[in-house]
N, C-alpha and C positions, 0 to 999 in steps of 0.2 A: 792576040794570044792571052794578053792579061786578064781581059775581057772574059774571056773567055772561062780562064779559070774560076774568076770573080762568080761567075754564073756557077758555076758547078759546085764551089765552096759553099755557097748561100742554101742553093737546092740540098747539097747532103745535109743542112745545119738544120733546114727544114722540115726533112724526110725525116731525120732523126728526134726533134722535136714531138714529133706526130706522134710517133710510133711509142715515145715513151709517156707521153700523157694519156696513150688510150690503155695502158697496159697495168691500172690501178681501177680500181672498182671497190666501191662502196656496200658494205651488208648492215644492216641495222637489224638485231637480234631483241625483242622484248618478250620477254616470257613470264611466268606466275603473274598472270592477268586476272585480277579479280575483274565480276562484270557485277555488274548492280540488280539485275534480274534472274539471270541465269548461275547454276553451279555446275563447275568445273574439276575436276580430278589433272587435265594439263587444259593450259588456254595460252597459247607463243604464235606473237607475228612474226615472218622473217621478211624484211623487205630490201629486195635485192636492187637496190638504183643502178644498175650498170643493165640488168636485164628486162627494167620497169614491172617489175614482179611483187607482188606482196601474196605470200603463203602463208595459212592461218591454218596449224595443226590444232585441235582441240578433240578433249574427251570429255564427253559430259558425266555428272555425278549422277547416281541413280535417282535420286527427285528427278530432277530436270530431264533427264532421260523417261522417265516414266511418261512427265508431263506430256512432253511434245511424241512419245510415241503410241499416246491415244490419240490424238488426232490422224497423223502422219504414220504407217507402216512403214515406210521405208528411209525414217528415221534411224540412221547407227549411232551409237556410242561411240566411235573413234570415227572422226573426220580430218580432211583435207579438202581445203578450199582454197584457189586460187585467184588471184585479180589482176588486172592492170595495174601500174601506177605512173602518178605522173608531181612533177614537183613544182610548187609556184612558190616562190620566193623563199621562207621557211616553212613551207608544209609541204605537205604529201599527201596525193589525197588519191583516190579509190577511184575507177573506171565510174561513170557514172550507173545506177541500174535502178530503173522504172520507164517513164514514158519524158518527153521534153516537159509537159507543165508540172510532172510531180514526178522527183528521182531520191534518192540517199544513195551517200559516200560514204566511207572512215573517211576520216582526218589525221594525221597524224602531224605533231609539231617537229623539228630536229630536234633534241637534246630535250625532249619531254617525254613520260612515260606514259600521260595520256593520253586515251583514245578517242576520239570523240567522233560521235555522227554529226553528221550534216543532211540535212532534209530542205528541199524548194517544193515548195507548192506556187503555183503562179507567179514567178519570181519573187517570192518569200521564203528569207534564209531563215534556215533557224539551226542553230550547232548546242546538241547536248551530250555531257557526258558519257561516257558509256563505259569502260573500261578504263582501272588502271594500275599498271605495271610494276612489281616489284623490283625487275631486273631486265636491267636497259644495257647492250651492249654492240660496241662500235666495229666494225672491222674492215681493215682496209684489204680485199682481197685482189693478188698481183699474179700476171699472169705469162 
């Protein structure tokens, strides 16, 4: 009988456990992203770790918009683009997109407002700046 309840206390202490570490989730909001090539009118990541999600709203400024919509017609001035993500130790880094010998990521650090690409070619890393952020912000969302 004792046993018995031994079992049952442990199990509810566990169940309980569970249910309240999964019911916090992490948002990391960076917005006024200057980028080094490109101008922006809004340029915000929002990277959702609980969903493995990084959403990149941006609008481009009329340069930059002119630029890429001679080449490209079906260039917009107000985008939404979405990605994977996934986290290694302190980074964050972007679904991989190209072929296996040559890909780019973002990079993202925790508690940095930098952006950075990452580029392999033939297993050759190379990580350069690319964006960075005026306003970095944390949020723990509970559910």
């Amino acid at each position: 009988m004792k046993k018995n309840n031994s079992i049952k206390f442990f199990l509810t202490i566990l169940f309980i456990f569970f249910t309240l570490s999964n019911l916090k989730a992490e948002i990391i909001i960076l917005s006024s992203c200057d980028n080094s090539k490109d101008g922006f009118l809004k340029n915000e990541y929002i990277l959702d770790l609980e969903k493995s999600l990084m959403t990149r709203n941006f609008v481009y400024n009329l340069k930059t918009f002119k630029k890429y919509r001679i080449t490209d017609l079906t260039v917009k001035k107000e985008n939404t683009l979405s990605r994977f993500i996934y986290q290694e130790d302190n980074k964050i880094l972007t679904d991989k997109i190209g072929y296996p010998q040559f890909y780019t990521q973002l990079l993202f650090e925790i508690d940095s407002p930098n952006i950075m690409i990452k580029t392999v070619i033939n297993n050759e890393e190379g990580v350069s700046p690319m964006s960075k952020c005026k306003k970095m912000e944390r949020f723990e969302k509970e559910s």
